[in-house]
C-alpha positions as CSV (number, residue, x, y, z in Angstrom):
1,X,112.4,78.5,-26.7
2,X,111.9,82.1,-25.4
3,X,115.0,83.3,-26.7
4,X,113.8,82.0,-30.8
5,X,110.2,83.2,-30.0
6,X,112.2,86.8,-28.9
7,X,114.5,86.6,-32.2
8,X,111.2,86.0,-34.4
9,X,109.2,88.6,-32.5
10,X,112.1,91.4,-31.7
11,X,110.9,94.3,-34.7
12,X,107.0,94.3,-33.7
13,X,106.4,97.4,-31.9
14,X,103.6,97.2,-29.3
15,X,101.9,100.3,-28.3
16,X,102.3,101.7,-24.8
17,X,98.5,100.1,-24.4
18,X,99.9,96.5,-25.2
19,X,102.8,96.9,-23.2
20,X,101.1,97.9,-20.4
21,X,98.2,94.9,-20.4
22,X,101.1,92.3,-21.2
23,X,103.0,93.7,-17.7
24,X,99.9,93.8,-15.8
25,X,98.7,89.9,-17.1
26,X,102.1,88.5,-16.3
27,X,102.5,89.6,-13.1
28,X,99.2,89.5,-11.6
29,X,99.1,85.5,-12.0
30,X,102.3,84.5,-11.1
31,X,102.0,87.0,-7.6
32,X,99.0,85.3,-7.2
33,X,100.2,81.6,-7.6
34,X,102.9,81.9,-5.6
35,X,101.0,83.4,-2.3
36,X,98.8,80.8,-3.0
37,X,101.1,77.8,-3.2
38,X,103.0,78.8,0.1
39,X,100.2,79.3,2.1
40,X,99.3,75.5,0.3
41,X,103.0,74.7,1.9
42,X,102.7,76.1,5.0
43,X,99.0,74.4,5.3
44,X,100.8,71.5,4.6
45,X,103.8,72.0,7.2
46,X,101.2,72.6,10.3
47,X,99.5,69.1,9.6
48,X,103.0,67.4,9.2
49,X,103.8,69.2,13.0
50,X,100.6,68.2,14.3
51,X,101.1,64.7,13.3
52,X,104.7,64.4,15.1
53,X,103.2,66.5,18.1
54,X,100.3,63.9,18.7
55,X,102.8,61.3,18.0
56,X,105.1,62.5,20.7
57,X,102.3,62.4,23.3
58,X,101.6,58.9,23.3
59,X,104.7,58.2,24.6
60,X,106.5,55.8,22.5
61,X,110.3,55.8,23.6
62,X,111.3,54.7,19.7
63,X,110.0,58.0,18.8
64,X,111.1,59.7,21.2
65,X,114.7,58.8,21.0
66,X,114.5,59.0,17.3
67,X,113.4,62.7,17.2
68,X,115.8,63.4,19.7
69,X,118.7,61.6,17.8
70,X,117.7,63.7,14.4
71,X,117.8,66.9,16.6
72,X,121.3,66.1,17.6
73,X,122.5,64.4,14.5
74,X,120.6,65.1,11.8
75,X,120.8,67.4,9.0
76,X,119.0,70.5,9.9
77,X,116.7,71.4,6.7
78,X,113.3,72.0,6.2
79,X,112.7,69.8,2.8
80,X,115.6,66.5,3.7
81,X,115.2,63.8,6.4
82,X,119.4,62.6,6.5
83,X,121.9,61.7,9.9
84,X,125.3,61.3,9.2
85,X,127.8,59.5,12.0
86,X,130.5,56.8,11.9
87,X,128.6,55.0,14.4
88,X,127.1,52.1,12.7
89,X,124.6,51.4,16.0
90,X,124.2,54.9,16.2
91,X,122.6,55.4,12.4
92,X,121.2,51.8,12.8
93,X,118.9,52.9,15.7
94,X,118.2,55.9,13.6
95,X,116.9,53.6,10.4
96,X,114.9,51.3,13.0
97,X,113.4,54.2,14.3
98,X,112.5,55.8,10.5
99,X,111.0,52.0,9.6
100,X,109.1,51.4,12.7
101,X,107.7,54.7,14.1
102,X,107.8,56.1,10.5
103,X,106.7,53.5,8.4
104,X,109.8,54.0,5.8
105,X,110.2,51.1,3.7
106,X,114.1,50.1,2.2
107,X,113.4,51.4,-0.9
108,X,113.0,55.1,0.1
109,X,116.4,55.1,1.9
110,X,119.5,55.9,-0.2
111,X,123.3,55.8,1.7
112,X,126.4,57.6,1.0
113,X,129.5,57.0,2.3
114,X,132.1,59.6,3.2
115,X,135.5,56.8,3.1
116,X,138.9,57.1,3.6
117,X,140.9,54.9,1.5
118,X,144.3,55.0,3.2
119,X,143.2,52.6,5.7
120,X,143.5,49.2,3.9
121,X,139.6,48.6,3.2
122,X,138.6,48.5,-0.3
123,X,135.2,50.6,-1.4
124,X,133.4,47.2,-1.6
125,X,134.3,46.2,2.2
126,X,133.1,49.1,3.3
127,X,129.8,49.7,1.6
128,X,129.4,45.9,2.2
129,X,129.6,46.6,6.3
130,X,127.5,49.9,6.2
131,X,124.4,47.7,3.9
132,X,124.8,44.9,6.1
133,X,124.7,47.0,9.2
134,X,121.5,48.9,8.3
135,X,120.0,46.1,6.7
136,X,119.6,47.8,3.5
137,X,120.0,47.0,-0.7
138,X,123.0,47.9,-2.6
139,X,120.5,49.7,-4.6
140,X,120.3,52.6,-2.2
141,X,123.8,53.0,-2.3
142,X,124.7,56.6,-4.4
143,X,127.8,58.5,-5.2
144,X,130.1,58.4,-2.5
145,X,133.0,61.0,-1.3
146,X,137.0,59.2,-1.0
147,X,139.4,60.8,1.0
148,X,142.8,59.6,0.2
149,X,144.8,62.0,2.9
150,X,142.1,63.6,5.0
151,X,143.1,67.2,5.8
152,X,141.5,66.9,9.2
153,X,143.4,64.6,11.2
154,X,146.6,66.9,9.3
155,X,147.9,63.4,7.0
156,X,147.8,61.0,10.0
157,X,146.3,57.8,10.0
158,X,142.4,57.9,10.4
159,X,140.3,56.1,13.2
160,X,137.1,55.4,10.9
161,X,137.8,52.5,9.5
162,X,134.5,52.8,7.9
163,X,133.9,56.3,7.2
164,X,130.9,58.6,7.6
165,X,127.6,57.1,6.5
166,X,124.8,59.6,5.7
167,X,121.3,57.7,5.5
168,X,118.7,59.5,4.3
169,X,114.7,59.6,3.2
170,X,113.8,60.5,-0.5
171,X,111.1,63.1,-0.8
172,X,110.6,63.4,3.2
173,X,109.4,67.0,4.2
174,X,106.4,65.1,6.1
175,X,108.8,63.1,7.8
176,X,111.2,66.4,9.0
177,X,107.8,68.5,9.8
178,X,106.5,65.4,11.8
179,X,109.9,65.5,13.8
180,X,109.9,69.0,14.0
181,X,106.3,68.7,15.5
182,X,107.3,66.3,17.9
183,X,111.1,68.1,19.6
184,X,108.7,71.4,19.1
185,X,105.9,69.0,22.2
């Protein structure tokens, strides 16, 4: 590790010469590499758009809605396709949309649930209706969140029976360029 290399290497003196070279090598690379790798990114980001721009002239109303619903719903970041509602037809329409204009197969989705657990529904009911609504494996379920007295509603009895679902895309900046492309048409 760095820190054994520096406790072997601490008493060498370099000359002002040496210091000077090792400052100018390191930095000169890594300036470099990174310029390089986000105009790479950004490259990358304009093809993405352009994709979801010519995608949102042909007109397809699936598309269309589903762009929109992301833009209403959706998690706004440049690097994570996710929605999150307590409307099971609300996120189903929004994993329709994802599988048929977007191609995303069931084993790129993953699910987390947001539940409250003072409403007489176990964790298994609950992750059982949000899978079955989406049409989705138990093995894109992950960590979920369990209220037991929600501080919003101040202690009172909630009216989501079924919590929050968040459904989202692993590794999916094409897929949030190619919607950004298409709101931005």
């Amino acid at each position: 590790s760095p820190s054994t290399v520096h406790g072997w290497t601490r008493d060498i003196e370099l000359t002002a010469e040496q210091r000077a070279r090792n400052l100018a090598r390191a930095r000169r690379p890594a300036r470099i590499l990174v310029e390089g790798r986000r105009r790479q990114a950004r490259t990358l980001r304009m093809h993405y758009q352009l994709e979801g721009r010519r995608r949102a002239r042909e007109g397809d109303p699936v598309h269309a809605a589903g762009c929109m619903l992301y833009w209403a719903e959706g998690a706004k970041s440049r690097n994570q396709l996710r929605l999150a509602n307590s409307d099971a037809e609300l996120v189903r329409f929004f994993v329709r949309f994802l599988r048929t204009s977007l191609g995303i197969q069931s084993e790129h989705f993953y699910v987390r649930l947001n539940a409250y657990t003072n409403n007489g529904r176990s964790i298994d009911e609950i992750e059982r209706y949000w899978l079955q609504a989406l049409e989705l494996p138990r093995s894109c379920l992950r960590k979920h969140t369990l209220n037991h007295l929600p501080t919003s509603s101040s202690g009172r009895r909630r009216t989501l029976p079924y919590g929050v679902c968040t459904v989202g895309v692993k590794a999916s900046t094409p897929l949030i360029q190619h919607i950004y492309g298409a709101i931005q048409e």
